[in-house]
N, CA and C atoms as an extended XYZ file, in Angstrom:
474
Properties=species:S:1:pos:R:3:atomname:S:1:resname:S:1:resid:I:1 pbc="F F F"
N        -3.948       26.791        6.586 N   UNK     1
C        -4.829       25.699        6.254 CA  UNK     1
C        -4.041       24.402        6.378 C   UNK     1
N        -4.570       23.317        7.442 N   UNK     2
C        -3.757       22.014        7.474 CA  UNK     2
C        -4.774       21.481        6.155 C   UNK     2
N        -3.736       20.840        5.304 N   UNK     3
C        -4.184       19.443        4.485 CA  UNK     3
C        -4.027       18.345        5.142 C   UNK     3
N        -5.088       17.206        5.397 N   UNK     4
C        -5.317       16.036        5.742 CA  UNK     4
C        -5.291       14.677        4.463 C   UNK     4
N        -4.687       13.654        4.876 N   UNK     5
C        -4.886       13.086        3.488 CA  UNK     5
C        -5.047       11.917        4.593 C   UNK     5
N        -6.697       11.382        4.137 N   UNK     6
C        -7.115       10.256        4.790 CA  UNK     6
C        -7.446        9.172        4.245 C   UNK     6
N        -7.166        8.926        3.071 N   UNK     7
C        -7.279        7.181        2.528 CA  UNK     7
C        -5.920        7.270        1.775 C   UNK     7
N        -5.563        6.266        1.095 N   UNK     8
C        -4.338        6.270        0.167 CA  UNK     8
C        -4.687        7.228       -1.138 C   UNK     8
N        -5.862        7.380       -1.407 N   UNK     9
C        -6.350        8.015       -2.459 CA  UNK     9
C        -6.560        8.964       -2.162 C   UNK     9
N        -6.308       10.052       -2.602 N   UNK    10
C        -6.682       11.815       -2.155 CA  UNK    10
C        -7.977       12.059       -2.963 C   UNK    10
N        -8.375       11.164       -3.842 N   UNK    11
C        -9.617       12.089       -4.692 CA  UNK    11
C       -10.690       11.035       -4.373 C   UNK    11
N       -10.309        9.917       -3.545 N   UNK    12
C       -11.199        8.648       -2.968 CA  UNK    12
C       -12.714        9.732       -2.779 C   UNK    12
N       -12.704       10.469       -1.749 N   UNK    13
C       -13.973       11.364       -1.180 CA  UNK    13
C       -14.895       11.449       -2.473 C   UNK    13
N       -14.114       12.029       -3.321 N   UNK    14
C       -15.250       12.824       -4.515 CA  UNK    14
C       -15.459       12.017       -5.284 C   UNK    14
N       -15.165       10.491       -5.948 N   UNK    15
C       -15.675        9.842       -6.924 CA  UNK    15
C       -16.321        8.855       -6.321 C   UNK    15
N       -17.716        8.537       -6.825 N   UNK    16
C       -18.622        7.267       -6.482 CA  UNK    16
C       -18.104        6.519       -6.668 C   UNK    16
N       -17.450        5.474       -7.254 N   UNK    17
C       -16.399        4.557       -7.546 CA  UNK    17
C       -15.072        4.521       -7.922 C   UNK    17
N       -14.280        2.915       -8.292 N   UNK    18
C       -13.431        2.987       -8.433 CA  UNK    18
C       -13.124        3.361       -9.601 C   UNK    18
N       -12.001        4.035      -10.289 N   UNK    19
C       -11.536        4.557      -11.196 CA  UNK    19
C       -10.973        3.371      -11.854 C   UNK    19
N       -11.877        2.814      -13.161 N   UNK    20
C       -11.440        1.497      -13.889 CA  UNK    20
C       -10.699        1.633      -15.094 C   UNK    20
N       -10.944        2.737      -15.444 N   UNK    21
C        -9.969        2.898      -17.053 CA  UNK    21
C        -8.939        3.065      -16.721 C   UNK    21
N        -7.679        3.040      -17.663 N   UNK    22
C        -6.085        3.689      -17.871 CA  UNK    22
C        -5.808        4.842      -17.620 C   UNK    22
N        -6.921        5.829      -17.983 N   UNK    23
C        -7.248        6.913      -18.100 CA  UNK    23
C        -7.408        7.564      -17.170 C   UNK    23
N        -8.174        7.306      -16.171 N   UNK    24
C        -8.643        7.880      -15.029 CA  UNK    24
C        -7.646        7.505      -13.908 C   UNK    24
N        -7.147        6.396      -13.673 N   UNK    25
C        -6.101        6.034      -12.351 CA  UNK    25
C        -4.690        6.809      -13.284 C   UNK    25
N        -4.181        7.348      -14.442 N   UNK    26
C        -3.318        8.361      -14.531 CA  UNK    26
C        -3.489        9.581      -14.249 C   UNK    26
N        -4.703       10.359      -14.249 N   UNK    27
C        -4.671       11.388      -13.564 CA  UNK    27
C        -4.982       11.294      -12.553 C   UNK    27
N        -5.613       10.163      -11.563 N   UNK    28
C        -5.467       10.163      -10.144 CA  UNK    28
C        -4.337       10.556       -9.795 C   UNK    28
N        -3.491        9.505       -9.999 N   UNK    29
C        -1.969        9.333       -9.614 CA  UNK    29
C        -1.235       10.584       -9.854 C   UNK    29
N        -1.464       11.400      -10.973 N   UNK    30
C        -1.388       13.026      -11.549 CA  UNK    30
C        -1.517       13.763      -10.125 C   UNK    30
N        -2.616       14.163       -9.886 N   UNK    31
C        -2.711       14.561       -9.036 CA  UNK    31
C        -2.047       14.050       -7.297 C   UNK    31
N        -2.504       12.885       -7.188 N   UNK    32
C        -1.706       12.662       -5.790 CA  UNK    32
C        -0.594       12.919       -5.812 C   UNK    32
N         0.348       12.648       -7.204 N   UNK    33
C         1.858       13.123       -6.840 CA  UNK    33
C         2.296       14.499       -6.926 C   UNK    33
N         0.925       15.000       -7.488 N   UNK    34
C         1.408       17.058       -7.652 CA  UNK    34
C         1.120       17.247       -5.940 C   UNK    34
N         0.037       16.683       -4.599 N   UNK    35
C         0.133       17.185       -3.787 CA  UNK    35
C         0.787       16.087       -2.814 C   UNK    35
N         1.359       15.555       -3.474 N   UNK    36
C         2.202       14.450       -2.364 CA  UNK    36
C         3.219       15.677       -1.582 C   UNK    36
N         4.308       15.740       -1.808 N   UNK    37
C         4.861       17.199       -1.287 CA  UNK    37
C         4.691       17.897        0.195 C   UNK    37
N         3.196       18.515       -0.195 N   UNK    38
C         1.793       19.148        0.548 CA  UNK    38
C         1.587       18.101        2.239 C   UNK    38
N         1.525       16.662        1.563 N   UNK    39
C         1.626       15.803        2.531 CA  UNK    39
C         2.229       14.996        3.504 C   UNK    39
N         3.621       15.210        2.954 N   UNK    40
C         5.217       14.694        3.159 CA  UNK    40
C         6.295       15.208        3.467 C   UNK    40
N         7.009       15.568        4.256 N   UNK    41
C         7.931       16.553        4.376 CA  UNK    41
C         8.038       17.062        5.078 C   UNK    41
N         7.698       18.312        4.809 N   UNK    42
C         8.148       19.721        5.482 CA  UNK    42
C         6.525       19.712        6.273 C   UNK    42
N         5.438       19.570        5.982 N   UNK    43
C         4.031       19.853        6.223 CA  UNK    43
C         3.779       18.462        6.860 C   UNK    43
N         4.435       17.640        7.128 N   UNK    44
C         3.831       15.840        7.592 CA  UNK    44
C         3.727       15.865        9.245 C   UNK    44
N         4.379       17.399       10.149 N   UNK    45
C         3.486       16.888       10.922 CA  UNK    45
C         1.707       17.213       10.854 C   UNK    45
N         1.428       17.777        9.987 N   UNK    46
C        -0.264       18.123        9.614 CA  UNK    46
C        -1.265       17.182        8.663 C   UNK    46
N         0.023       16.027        8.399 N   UNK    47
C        -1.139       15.374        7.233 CA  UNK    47
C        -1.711       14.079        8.208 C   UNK    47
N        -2.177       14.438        9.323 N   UNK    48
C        -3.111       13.020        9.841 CA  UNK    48
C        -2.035       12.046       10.191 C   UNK    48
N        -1.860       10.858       10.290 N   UNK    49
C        -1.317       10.023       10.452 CA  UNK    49
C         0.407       10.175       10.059 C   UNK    49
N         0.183       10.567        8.582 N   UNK    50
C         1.362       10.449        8.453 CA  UNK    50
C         2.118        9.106        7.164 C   UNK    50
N         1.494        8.459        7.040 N   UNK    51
C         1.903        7.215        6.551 CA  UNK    51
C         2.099        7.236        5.165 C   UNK    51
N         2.871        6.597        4.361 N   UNK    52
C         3.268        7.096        3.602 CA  UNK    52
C         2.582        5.761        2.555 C   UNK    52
N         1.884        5.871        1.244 N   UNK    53
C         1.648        5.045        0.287 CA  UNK    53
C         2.410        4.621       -0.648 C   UNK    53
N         2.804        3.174       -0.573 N   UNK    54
C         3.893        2.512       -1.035 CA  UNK    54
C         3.480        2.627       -2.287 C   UNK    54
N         4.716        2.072       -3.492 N   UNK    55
C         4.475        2.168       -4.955 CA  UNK    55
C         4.037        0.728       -5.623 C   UNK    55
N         3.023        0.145       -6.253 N   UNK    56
C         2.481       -0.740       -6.513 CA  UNK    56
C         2.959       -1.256       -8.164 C   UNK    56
N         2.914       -2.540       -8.336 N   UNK    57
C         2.914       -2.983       -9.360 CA  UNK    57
C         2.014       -4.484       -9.134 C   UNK    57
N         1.138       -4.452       -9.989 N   UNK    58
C        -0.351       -5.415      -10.066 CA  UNK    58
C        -0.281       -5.837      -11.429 C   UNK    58
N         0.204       -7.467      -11.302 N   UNK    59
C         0.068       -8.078      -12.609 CA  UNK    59
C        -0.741       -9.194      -12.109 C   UNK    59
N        -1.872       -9.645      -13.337 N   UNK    60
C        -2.660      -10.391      -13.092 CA  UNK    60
C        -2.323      -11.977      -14.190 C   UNK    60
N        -2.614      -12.853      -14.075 N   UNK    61
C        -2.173      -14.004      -14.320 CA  UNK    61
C        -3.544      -14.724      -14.273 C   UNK    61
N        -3.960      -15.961      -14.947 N   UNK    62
C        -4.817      -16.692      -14.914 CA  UNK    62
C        -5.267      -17.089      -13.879 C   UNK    62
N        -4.504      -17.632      -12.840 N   UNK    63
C        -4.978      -18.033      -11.910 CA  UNK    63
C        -4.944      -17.122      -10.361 C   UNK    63
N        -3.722      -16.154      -10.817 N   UNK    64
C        -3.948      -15.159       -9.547 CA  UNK    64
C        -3.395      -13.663       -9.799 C   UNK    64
N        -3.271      -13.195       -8.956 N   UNK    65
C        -2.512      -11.595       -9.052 CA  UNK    65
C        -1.447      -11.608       -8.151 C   UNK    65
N        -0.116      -10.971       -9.083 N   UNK    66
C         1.028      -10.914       -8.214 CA  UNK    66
C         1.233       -9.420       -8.253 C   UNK    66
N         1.544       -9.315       -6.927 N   UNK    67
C         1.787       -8.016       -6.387 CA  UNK    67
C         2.915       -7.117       -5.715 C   UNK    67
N         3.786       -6.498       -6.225 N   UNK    68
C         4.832       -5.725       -5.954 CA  UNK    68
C         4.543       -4.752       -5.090 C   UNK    68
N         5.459       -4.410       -4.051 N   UNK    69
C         4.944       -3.062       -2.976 CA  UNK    69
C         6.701       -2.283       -2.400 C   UNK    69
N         7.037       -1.336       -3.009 N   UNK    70
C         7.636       -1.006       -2.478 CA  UNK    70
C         8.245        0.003       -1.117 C   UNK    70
N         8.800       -0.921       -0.398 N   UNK    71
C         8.945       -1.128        1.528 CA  UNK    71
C        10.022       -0.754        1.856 C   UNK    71
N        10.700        0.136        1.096 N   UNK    72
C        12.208        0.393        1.845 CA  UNK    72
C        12.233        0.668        3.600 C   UNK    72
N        13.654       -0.624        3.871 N   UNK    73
C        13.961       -0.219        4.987 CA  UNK    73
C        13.027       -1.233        6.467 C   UNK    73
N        12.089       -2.155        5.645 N   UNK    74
C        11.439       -2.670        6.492 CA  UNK    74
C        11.619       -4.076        7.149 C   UNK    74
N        11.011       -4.369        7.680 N   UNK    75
C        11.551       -5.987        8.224 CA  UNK    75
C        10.922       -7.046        7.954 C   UNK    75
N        10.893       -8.035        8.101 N   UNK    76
C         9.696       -9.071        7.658 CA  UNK    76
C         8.633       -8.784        8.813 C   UNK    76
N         8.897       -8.430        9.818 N   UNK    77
C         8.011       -8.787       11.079 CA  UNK    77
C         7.052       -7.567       11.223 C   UNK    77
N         7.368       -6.165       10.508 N   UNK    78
C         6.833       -5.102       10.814 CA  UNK    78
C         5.958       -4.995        9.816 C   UNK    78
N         5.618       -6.116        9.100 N   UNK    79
C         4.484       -6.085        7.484 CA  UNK    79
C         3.481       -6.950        8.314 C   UNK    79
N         2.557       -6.336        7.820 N   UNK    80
C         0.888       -6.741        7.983 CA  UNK    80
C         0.227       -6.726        6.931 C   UNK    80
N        -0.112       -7.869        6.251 N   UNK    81
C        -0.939       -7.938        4.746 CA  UNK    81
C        -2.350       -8.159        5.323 C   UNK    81
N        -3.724       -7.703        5.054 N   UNK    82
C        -4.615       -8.282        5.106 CA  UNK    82
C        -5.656       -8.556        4.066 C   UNK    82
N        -6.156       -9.569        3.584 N   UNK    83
C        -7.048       -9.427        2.882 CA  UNK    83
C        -8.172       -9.932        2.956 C   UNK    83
N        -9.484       -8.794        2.311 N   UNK    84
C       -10.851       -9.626        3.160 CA  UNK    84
C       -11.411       -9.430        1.579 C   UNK    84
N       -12.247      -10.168        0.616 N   UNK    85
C       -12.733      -10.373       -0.045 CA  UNK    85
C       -11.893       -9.976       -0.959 C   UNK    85
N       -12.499       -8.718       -1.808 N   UNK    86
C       -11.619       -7.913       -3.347 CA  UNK    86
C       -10.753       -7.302       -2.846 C   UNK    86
N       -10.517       -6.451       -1.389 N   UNK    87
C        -9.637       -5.408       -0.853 CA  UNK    87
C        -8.349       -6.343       -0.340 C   UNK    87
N        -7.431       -5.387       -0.533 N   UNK    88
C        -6.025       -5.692        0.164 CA  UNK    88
C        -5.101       -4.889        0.980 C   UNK    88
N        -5.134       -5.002        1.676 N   UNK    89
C        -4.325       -3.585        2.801 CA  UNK    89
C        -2.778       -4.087        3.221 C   UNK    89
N        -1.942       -3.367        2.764 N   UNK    90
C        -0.522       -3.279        3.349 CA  UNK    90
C        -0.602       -2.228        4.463 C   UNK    90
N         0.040       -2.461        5.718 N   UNK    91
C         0.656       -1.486        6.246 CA  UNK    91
C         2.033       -2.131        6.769 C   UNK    91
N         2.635       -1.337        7.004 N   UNK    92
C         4.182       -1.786        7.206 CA  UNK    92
C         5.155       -0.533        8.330 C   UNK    92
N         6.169       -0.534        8.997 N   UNK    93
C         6.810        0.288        9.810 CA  UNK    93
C         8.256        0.392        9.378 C   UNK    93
N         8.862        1.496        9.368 N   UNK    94
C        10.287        1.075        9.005 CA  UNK    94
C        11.053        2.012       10.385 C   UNK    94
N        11.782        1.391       11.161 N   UNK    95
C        12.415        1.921       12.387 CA  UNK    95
C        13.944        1.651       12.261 C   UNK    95
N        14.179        2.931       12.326 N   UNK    96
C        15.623        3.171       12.627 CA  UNK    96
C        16.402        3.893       13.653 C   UNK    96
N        17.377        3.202       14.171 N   UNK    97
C        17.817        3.825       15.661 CA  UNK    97
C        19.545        4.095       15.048 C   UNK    97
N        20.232        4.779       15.711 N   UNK    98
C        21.552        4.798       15.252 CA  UNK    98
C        22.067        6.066       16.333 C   UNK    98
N        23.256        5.530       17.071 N   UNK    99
C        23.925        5.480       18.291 CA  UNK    99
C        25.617        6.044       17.876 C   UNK    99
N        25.973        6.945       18.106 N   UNK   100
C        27.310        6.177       18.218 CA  UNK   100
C        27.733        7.408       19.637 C   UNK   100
N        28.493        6.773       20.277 N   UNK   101
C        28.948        6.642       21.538 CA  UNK   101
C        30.762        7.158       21.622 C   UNK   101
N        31.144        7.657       22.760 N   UNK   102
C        33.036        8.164       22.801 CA  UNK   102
C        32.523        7.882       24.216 C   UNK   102
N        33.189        6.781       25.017 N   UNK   103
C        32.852        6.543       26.273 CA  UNK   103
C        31.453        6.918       26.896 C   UNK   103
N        30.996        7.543       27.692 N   UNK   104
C        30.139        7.616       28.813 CA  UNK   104
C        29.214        8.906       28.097 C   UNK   104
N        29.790        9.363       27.662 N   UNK   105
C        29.219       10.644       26.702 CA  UNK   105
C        28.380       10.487       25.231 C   UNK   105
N        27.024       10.652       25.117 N   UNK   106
C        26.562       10.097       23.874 CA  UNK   106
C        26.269       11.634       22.993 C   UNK   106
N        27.419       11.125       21.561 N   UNK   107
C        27.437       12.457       21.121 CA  UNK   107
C        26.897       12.446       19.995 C   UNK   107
N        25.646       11.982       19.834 N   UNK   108
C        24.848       11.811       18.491 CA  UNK   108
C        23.853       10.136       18.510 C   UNK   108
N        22.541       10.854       18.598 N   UNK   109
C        21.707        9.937       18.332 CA  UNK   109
C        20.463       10.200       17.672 C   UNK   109
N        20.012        9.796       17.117 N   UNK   110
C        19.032        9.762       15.744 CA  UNK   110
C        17.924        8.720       15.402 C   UNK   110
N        17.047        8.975       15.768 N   UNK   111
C        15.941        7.867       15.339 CA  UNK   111
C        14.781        8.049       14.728 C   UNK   111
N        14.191        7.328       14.094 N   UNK   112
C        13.140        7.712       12.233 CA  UNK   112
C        12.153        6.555       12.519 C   UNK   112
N        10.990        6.649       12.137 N   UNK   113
C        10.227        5.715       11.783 CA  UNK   113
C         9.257        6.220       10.271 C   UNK   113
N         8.979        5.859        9.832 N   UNK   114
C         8.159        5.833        8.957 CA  UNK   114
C         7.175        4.771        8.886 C   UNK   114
N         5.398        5.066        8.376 N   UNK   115
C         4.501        4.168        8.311 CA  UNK   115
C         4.123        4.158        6.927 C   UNK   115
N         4.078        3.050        6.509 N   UNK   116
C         3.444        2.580        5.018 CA  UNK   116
C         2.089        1.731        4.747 C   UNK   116
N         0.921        2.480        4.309 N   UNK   117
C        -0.300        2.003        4.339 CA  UNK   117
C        -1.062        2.011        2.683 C   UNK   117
N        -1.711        1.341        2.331 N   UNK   118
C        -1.578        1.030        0.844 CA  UNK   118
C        -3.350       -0.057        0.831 C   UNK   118
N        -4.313        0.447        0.506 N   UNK   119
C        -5.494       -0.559        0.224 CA  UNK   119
C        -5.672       -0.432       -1.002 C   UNK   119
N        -6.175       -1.302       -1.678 N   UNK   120
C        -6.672       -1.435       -2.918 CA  UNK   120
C        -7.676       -2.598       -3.620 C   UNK   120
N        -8.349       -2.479       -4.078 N   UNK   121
C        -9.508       -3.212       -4.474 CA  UNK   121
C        -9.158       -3.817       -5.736 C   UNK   121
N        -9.190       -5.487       -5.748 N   UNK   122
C        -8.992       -6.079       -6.699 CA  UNK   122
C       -10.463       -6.681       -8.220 C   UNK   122
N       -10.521       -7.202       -9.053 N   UNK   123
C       -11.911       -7.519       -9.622 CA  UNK   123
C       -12.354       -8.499       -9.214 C   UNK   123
N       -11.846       -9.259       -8.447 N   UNK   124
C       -12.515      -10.928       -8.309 CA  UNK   124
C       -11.747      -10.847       -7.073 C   UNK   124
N       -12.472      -11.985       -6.082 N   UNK   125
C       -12.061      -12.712       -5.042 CA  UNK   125
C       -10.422      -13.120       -4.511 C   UNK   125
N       -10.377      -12.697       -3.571 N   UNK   126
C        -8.797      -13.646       -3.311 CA  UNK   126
C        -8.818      -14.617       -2.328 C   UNK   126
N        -8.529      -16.003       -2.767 N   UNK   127
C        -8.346      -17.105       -2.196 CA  UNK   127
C        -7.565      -16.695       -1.029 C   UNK   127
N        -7.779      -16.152       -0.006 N   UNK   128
C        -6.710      -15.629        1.263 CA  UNK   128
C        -5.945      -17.004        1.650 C   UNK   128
N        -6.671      -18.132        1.909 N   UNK   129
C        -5.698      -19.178        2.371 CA  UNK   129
C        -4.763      -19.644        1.829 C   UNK   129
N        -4.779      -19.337        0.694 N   UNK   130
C        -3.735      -19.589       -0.863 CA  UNK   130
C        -2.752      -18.631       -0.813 C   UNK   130
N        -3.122      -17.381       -0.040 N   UNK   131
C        -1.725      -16.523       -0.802 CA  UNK   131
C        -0.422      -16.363       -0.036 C   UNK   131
N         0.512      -15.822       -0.642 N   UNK   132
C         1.886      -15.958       -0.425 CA  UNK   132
C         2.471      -14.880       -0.274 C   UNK   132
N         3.316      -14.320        0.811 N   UNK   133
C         4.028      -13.138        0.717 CA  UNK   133
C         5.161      -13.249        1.222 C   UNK   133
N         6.161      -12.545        0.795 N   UNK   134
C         7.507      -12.420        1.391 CA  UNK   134
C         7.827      -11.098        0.722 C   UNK   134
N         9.360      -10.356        1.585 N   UNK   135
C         9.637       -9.423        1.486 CA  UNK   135
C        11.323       -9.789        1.282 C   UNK   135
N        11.964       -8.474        0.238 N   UNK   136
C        13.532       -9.107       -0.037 CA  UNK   136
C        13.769       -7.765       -0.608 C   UNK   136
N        14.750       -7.578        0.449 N   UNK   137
C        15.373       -6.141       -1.064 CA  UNK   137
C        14.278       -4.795       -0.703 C   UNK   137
N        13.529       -4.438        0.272 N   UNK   138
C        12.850       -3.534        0.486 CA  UNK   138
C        11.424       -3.654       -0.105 C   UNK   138
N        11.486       -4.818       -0.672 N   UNK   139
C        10.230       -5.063       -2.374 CA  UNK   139
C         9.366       -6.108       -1.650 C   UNK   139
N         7.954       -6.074       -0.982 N   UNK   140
C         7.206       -7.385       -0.176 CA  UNK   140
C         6.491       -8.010       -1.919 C   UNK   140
N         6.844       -8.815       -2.237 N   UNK   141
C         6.020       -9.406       -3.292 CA  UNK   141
C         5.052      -10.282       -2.136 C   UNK   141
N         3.368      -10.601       -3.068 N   UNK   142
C         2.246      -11.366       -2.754 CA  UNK   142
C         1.975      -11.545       -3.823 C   UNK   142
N         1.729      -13.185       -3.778 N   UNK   143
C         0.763      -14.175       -4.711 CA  UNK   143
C        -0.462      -14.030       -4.431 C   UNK   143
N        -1.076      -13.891       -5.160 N   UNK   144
C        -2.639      -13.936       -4.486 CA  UNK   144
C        -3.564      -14.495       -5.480 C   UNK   144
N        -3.730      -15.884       -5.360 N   UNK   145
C        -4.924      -17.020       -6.044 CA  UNK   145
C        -6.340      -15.946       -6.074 C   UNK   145
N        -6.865      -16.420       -7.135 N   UNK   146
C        -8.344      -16.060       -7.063 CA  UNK   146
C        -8.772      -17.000       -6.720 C   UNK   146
N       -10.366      -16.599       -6.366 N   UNK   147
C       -10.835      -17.778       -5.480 CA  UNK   147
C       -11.963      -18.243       -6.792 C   UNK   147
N       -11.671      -19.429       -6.359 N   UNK   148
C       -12.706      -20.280       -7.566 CA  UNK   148
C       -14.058      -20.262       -7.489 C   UNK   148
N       -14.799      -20.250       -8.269 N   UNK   149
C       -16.299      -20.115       -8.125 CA  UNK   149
C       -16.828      -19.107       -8.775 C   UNK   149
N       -15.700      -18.295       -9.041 N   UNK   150
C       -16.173      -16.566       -9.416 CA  UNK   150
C       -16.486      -16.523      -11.157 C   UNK   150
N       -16.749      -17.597      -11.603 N   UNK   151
C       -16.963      -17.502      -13.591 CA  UNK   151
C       -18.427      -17.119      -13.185 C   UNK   151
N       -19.082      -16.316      -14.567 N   UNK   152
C       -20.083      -16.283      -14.620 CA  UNK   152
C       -20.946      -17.699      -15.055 C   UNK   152
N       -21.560      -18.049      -15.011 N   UNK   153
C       -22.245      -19.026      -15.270 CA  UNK   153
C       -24.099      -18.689      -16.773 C   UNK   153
N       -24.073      -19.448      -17.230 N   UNK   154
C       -25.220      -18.718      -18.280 CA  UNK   154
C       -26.443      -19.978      -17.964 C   UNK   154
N       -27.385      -18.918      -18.119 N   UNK   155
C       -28.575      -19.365      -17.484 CA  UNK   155
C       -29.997      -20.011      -19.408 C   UNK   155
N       -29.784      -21.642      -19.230 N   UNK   156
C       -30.805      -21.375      -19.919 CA  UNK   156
C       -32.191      -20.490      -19.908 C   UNK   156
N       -32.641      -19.998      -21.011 N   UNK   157
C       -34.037      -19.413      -20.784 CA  UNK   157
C       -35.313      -20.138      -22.253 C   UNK   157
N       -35.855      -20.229      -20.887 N   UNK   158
C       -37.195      -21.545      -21.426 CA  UNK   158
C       -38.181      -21.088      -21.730 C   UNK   158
């Protein structure tokens, strides 16, 4: 039996929505990391793509959400952030080549890539023209403004 793992979320398919409590995104995460393994490794040429889901840290702030992604091994140029309304998609490449050479004779060569893909749905809007990313240390931090407009507003009733 090949296992396929086709969104960042393995249990994405079976729940009508997003998983909003404390509660529920710990046993997500429960589970994705009991069959991460299954997907990685020894079995990764069978899991689909292949790409591997970076580790997140999402702190939110008054005016925006800052966002931690960890990228070992990557470059500035091989990160692609996109964001279109509440969603945010990382994907990223990490390529490694390594050579070593005794004259004319090449007696060892070795090369790796790995893909890192990561969406996630925020509660409110992101100001896309506002936000900020850079990468340092394997770690891509993003600023990401909310976009203004998004208060509820209360409606007299007459």
């Amino acid at each position: 039996m090949n296992i396929v793992r086709r969104s960042p979320s393995t249990l994405s398919g079976y729940r009508p929505h997003m998983v909003e409590d404390q509660f529920g995104r710990l046993v997500e995460h429960m589970f994705e990391d009991m069959f991460a393994p299954l997907t990685h490794g020894a079995l990764a040429p069978w899991s689909g793509d292949g790409a591997i889901s970076p580790r997140l840290d999402v702190r939110e702030t008054g005016q925006a959400f800052e966002v931690n992604a960890e990228l070992p091994g990557v470059k500035k140029e091989d990160v692609k952030v996109t964001i279109e309304r509440q969603r945010v998609t990382i994907e990223a490449e990490s390529k490694r080549e390594q050579e070593q050479r005794d004259g004319e004779n090449m007696l060892y060569s070795e090369r790796r890539s790995t893909s890192f893909m990561r969406s996630f749905m925020l509660p409110v809007e992101v100001d896309e023209t506002n936000a900020q990313a850079r990468i340092e240390d394997g770690v891509l931090s993003l600023t990401l403004p909310k976009k203004q407009g998004n208060t509820a507003t209360r409606v007299a009733i007459q």
